[in-house]
Structure formats: C-alpha cells, structure tokens
N, C-alpha and C positions, 0 to 999 in steps of 0.2 A: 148492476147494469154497467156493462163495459160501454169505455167512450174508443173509437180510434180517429186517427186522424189520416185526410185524403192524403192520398198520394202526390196527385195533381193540382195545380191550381185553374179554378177555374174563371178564364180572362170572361166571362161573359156580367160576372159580378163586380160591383166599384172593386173590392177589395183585388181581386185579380188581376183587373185591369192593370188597378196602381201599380202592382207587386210587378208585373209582366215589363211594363212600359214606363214605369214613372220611376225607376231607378237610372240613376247615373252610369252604370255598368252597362244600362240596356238602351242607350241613348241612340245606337245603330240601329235596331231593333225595331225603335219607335220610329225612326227615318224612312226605312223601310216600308214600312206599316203603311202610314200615311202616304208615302209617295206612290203607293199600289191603290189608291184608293181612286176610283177615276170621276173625274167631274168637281175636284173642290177644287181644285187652283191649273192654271195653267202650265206654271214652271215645276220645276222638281223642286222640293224642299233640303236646303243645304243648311250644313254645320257650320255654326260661328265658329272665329277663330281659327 
C-alpha cells in the first residue's frame, strides 16, 4: 500500500490552521485574516512593537 503525502495544507483542520497562521513568519497573514473578519471588534487589530 502506497502512502503519499498532500500537497496542500489544509487551514480548515487544527493542524492547518496552526501551520497557516500560528507561525511567526505568517504573523501578517494572521493580521490580515482577522481584521477581514467583520463584527468581532471595532478597530483594526495592530502589531506590537
């Protein structure tokens, strides 16, 4: 039985998510994300620092 492995990752599972957005590299990414999201907060979500 061959195994292969996706191509893609897919952001709909925890794993994905994390990989997607919970890296440091993808820190914009997640900023992004979240400030497209409408009705959780008022202001736009800004980077420490």
């Amino acid at each position: 039985m061959e195994y292969f492995r996706e191509k893609y990752i897919n952001p709909f599972t925890d794993y994905g998510f994390k990989k997607l957005f919970g890296e440091e590299p993808n820190k914009d990414l997640l900023l992004d994300f979240l400030n497209e999201l409408e009705g959780i907060c008022e202001e736009k979500i800004k980077k420490r620092g």
